[in-house]
Each structure stands twice: as C-alpha cells, then as structure tokens.
C-alpha positions in Angstrom: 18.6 -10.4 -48.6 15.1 -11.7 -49.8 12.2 -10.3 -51.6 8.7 -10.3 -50.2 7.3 -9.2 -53.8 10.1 -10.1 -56.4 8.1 -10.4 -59.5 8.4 -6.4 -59.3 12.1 -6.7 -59.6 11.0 -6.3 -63.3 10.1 -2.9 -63.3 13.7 -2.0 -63.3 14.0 -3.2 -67.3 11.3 -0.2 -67.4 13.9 2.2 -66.0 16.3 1.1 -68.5 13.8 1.4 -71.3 13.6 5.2 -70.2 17.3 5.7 -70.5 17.2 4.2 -73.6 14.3 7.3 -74.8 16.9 9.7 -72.9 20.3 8.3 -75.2 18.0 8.2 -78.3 16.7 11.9 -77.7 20.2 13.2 -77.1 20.8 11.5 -80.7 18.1 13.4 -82.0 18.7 16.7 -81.1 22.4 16.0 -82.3 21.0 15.8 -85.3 18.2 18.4 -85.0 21.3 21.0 -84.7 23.0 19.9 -88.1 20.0 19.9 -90.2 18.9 23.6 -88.9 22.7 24.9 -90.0 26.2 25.3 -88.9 27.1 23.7 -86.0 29.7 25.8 -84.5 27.3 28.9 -85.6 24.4 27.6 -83.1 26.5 26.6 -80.7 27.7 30.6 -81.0 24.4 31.5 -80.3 23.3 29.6 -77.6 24.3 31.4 -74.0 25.4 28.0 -73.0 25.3 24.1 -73.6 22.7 22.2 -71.7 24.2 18.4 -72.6 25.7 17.8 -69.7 23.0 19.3 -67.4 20.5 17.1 -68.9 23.1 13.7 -69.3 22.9 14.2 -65.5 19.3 15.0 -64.6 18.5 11.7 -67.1 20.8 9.5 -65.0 19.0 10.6 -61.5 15.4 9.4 -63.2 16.8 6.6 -64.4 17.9 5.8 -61.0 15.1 7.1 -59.1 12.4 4.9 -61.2 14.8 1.7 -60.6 15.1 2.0 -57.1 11.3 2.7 -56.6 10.6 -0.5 -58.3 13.1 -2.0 -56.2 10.9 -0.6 -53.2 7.7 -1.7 -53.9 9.5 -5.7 -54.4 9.9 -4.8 -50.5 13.4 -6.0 -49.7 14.0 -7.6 -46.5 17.3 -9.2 -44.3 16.8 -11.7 -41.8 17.7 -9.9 -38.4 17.3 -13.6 -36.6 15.7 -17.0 -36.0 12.7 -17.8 -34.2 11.5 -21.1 -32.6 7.7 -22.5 -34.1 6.6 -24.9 -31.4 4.6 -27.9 -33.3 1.5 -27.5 -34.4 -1.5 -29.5 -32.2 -3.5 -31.3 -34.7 -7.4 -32.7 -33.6 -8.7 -35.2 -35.8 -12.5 -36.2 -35.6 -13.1 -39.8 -37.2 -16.5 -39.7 -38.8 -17.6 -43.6 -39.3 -20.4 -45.0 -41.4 -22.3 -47.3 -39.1 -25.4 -48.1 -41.8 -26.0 -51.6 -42.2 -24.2 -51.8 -45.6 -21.1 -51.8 -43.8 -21.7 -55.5 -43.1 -20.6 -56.2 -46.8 -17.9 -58.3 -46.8 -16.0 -57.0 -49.8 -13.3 -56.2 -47.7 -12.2 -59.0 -44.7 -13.7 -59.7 -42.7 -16.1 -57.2 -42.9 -16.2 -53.4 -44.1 -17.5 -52.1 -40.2 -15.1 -54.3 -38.8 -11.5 -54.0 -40.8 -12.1 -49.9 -40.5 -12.7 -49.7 -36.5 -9.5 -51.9 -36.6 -7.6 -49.5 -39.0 -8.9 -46.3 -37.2 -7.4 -48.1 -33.8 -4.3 -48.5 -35.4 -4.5 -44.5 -36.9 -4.9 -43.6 -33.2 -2.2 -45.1 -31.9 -0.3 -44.1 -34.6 -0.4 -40.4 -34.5 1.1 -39.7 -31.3 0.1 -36.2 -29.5 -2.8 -35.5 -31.4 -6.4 -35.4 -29.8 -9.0 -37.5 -31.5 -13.0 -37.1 -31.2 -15.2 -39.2 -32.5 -18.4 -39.1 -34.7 -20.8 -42.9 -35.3 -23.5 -42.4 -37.7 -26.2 -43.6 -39.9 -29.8 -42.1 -40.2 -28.3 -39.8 -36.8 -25.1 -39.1 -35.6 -23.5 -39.9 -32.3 -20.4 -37.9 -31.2 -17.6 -38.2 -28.8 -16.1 -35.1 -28.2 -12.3 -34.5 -28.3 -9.6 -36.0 -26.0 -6.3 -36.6 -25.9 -7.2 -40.1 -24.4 -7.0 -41.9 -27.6 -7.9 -45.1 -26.4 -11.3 -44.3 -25.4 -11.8 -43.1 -28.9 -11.4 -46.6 -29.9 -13.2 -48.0 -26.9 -16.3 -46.0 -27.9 -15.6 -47.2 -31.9 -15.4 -50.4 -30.7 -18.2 -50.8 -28.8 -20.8 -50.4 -31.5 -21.8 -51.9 -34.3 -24.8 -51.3 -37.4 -27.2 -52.9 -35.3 -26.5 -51.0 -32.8 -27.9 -47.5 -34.5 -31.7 -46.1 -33.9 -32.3 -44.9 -37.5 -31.1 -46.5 -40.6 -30.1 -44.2 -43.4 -26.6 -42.8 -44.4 -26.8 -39.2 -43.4 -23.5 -37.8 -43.9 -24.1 -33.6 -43.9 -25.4 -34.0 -40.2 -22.5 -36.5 -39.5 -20.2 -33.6 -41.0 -21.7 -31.1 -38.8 -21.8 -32.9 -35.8 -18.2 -33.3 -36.5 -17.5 -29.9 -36.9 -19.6 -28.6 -34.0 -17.6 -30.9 -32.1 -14.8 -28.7 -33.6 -16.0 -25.5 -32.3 -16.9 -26.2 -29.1 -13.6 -27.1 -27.7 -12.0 -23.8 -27.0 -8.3 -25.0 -27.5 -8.8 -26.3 -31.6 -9.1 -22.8 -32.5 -5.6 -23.3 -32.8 -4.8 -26.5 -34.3 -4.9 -28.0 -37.0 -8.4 -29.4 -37.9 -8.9 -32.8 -39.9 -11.9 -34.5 -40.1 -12.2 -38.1 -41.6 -15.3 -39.3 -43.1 -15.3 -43.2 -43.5 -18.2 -44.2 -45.7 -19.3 -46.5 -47.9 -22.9 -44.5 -49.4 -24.0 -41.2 -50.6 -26.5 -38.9 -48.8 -29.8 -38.7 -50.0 -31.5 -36.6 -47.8 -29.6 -33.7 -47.0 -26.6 -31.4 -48.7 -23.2 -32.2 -47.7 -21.5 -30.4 -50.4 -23.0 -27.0 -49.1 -21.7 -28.4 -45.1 -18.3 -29.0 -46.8 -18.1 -25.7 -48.4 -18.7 -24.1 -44.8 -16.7 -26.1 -42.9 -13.5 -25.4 -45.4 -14.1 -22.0 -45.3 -13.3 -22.1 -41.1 -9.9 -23.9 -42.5 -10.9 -27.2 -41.6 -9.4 -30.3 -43.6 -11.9 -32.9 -44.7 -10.4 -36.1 -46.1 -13.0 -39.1 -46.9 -12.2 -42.6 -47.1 -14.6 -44.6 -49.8 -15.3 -47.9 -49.0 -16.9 -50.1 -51.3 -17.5 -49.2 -55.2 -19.7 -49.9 -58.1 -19.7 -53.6 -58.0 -23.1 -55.1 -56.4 -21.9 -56.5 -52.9 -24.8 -59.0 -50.8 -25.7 -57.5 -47.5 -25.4 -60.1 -45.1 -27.8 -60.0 -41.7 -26.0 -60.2 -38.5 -27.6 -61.6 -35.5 -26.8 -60.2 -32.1 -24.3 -62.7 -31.8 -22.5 -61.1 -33.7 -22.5 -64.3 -36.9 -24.0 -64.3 -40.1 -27.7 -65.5 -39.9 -28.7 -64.9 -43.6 -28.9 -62.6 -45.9 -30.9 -59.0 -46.4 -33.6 -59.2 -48.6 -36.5 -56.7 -49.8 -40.0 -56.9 -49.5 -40.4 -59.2 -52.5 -37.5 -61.8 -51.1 -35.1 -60.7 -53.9 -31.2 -59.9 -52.0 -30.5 -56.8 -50.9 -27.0 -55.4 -52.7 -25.0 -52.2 -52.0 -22.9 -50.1 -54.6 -21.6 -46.6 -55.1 -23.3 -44.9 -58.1 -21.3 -42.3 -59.8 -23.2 -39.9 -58.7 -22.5 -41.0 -55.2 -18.4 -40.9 -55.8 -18.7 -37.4 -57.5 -20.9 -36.7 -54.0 -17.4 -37.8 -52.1 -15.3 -36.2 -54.0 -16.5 -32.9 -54.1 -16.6 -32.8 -50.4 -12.8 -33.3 -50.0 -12.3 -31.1 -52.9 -14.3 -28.6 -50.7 -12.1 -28.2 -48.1 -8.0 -27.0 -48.3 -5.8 -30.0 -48.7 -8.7 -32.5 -48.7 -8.3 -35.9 -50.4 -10.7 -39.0 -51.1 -8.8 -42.4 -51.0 -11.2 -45.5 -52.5 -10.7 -48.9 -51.0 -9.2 -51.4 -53.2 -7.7 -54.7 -53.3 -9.2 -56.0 -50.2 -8.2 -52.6 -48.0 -10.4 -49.4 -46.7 -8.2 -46.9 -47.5 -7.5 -45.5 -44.2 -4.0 -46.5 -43.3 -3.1 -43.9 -46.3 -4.8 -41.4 -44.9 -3.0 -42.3 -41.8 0.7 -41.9 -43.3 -0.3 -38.4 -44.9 -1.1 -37.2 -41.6 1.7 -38.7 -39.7 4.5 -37.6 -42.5 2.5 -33.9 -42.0 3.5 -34.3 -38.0 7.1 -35.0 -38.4 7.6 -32.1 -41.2 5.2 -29.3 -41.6 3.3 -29.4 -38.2 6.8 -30.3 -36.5 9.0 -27.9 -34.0 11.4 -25.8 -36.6 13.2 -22.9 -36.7 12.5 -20.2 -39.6 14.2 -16.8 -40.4 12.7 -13.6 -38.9 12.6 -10.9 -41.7 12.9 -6.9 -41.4 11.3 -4.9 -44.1 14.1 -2.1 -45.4 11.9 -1.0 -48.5 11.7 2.1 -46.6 15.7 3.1 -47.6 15.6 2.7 -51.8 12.4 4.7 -51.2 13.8 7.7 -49.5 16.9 7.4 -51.7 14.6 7.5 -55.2 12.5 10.7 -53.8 15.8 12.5 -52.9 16.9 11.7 -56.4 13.6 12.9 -57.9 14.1 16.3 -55.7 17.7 16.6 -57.2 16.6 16.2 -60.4 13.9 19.1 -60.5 16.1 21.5 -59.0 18.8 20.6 -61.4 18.4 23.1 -64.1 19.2 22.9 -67.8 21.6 25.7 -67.9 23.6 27.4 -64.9 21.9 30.8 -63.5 23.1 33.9 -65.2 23.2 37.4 -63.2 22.3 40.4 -65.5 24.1 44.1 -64.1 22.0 47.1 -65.3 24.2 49.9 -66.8 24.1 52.9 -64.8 24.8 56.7 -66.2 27.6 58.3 -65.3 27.3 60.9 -62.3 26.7 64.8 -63.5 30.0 66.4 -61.8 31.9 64.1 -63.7 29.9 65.0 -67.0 30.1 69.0 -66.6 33.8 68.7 -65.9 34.3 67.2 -68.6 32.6 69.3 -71.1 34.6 72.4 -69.3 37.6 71.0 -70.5 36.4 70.7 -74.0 35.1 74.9 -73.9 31.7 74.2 -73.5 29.9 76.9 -70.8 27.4 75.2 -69.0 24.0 75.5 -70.6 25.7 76.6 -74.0 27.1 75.4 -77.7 30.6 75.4 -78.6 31.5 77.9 -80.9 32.6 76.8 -84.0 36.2 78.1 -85.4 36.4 80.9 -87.4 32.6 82.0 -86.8 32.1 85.9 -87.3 31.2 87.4 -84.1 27.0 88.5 -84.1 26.0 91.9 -85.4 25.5 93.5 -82.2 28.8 92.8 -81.0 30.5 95.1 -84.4 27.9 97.9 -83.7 29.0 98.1 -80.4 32.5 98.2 -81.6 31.6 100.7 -83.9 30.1 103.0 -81.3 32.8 102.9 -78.8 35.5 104.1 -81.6 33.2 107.1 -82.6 
C-alpha cells in the first residue's frame, strides 16, 4: 500500500478532535440534566433516551471524516512491474575558440588540454549522441550524431586562428546549441545536456535571458570555466602551430586575459538557469571537464539506466464510497425511535342505546328518579275515572 498524497494522512487527528467535541458534549448534557433537577424525574418525562442513538450517529461521523481524509491522501497497491528502457541522452559540446584560449594556464594550452578532455568525454559516454558547437565572435555547429568520433574530428580540426570573427559570444553559441536541439526530431525524447566550455563573459548579447528559455524546454546546461581572475599573457600562435610572441595592444603593452566577477556571476547564473545545471572552475592545472564527464556517466548507469519500477492502481475511490454511505447512515439515523400515535374512536350507537335500556332509560328520555310523585295530570285523570 503507498500514498500518492500522504501529508493528508493528517486530517484523520481532525476526525478524532471531533469525537473528542462529541465525548465532551455527552458530558455536558450529563450535567445539563442534574443541574435542571431530579434525574430519575426527567428521565420520567422524556418519551425516550436518545444517548445511545446519538453515541452511534457520533461514531459514523467520526468515521466518515477519517476515511475521507484517508481518500483524498489517494491510496494506491502496486498491481505489477513495468520495464523503463534507458533513457537516450544528446549532449551538444559548446567550445570557446577566442584567442584567449591560447593562455597557457593550463598545459599545454587551455584550447588544446579541453579538445583532448572533450575526446576523452566522448568516448567515455557510450550510447549517447554528441553535436557539436565552435565559437567565438560566431558560432559553427555540427549537428547530432551518434558517430562520436567525427565529433572529435571536427573539434580537432580547428583551432582560434582558425575563426572569422573574434569576440566571445556565448548567447548565440547557446542558441545554436539549442537549435541544434530542436531540429533533430528524435531528442524530443532524450535527455538534453549542453556543455559550455569557456573561458570569457559575453559582452554583446544576453545569455542569461537564452538560458532561461532554453531551461524552460528541460534542457540541462552545465558550463565549464576555464581560466580565473589571475592575469594570464596571451601568447600568438603562428600557423605552425608554435609560439611566435606574444599579443600586445596598440600601444605595445601585453595583452592578458581574466575572469572578472562579473563574468563568473555571468556563468553561473546560466547553469543556475537551467534544471540540474552546474558550473565547474578549472583549477590546479585542469579544465574541469572530466567532472562534468563522471556526473553524466554515473547519471547513465543509474537514473537514465534500464530499471524496473512498480505500477500503482489508485483505490481512493473505495474509503470514499464507504465515508458517503456512512454520512447517509448517519442522517437517517434518528435521535429517538419512531412512535405511532392510535386515535380513540367512540363507541358504536347500538351498543350505546342497549346499554342505557338496561339501565331504564327510554330512548330520547330521563330516568325517573325514585320516589318522584307522579305529574298533576296523571291524579286528575285518576280522579276522573273513579267519579
């Protein structure tokens, strides 16, 4: 037995606070009845006692109010298992190809030790389809495959130098990223990561506000920040691939790159933007990715993996019939049993005139009374018959 809603298991102390009010007004009329006078007087006058009758209409509210309660916490059994087939997951790798990523912070190079780490994150996460997103001033996408390998190939292949327009844009990167997302018909139903490796903030347009939409689909955005507040030289590469000096401004002074604060709140709020997101800085001489990449693998053996869960049946549906008959019971059950009043009926009129025959009574007369002198005419007549 579970409970979808259990937290309105409660409302059954509130059924029990009712009979507590039905116990303490039983009390009270008790009491009621001894003040007004002699107990075994009233109880003489009353056509019948109703204590009972009302013990037992309390106990069906009491009841019925519990088991509603009980309802609407919407018990359920498990009528069987079911199979969930693993969860597809398509991760987009969004990487920061501005020329900052030269710094050499981290060995050899920040461009160069992440395409090495997102390789190994590819081969790593077996069964998942990976596109691919390059950008700096503009993005570049590749959209998603399950051929990881030319993922990295395509990561591989480029470099800083290699982009048209300088700049760190990341809100077009994101959207590229997530229109890369939409258009394949079967991520609908996957799950949807996309990793941002960066080492800058975006000055020119608002990736907070593409964050915010693209969480809102369900899609997971975790960024990788490479690089921090300390001042790193920005070294010039020539297109042989070696250091040929170092980037310098207009007036010859070196050209350094940092994250300012308001630049890591920038990252942060992103992944904060997004369900499950999470920003990882690179430190001690690493980018950061290869934690992202055991979060997503341990997520692919566990919660995206094949399992078996419990099918449940709602049976809410049989406490809730059960408290309305109760409630039904209760209003027809009646304080004190019905009583049948007989009218007296007069007796017939044969019966009556019989009776009064008996006592001497002519119909339509009086009964003479004894001794009575007999009227005056009835002596003159006398008197007249003698003569």
């Amino acid at each position: 037995m579970n409970f979808a809603a259990p937290w309105f298991l409660l409302g059954t102390a509130f059924a029990a606070l009712i009979g507590l009010l039905l116990i303490l007004g039983g009390f009270g009329v008790a009491r009621a009845i001894k003040r007004f006078g002699d107990e075994d007087r009233v109880k003489a006058l009353t056509t019948a006692d109703p204590s009972k009758r009302r013990a037992w209409k309390g106990v069906l509210l009491v009841l019925a109010t519990a088991l509603a309660f009980v309802a609407a916490a919407r018990p359920q059994y498990g009528k069987g298992t079911r199979l969930v087939p693993a969860t597809n997951v398509d991760v987009v790798v969004v990487l920061d190809y501005s020329k900052s990523m030269y710094a050499r912070d981290v060995e050899p190079s920040r461009i160069f030790r992440a395409k090495v780490e997102v390789a190994r994150l590819i081969k790593d996460l077996e069964g998942a389809r990976f596109g691919a997103v390059a950008f700096a001033g503009e993005p570049m996408g590749f959209p998603l495959t399950a051929d990881g390998a030319a993922i990295a190939q395509f990561f591989r292949q480029l470099d800083p130098n290699d982009m048209p327009i300088g700049g760190t844009a990341i809100a077009r990167a994101l959207d590229q990223a997530n229109d890369l997302l939409k258009r394949d018909p079967k991520s609908a139903d996957h799950k949807r990561i996309i990793l941002l490796v960066t080492d800058g903030e975006d000055l020119e347009g608002y990736p907070l506000s593409v964050a915010q939409a693209i969480g809102a689909q369900g899609t997971t955005i975790h960024v990788v920040q490479i690089g921090g507040r300390t001042p790193e030289p920005i070294p010039e590469i020539g297109p042989d691939g070696r250091v040929a000096g170092w980037r310098t401004d207009r007036e010859g002074k070196p050209l350094t790159t940092e994250l300012s604060l308001t630049g890591e709140q920038q990252l942060a709020s992103i992944a904060q933007a997004t369900p499950g997101g999470q920003i990882v800085r690179a430190e001690k001489g690493t980018t950061g990715i290869e934690t992202i990449a055991a979060e997503l693998r341990r997520q692919m053996k566990s919660e995206l993996s094949e399992r078996v869960e419990t099918v449940y049946a709602d049976v809410y549906f049989y406490p809730l019939g059960l408290a309305i008959l109760l409630l039904i019971a209760e209003v027809f059950l009646k304080d004190a049993p019905r009583r049948r009043f007989v009218a007296t009926r007069p007796e017939a009129a044969p019966r009556r005139a019989a009776l009064l025959r008996g006592r001497g009574v002519r119909a339509g007369g009086a009964e003479p009374a004894a001794g009575a002198e007999p009227a005056a005419g009835s002596r003159s007549g006398g008197q007249h018959a003698a003569s």
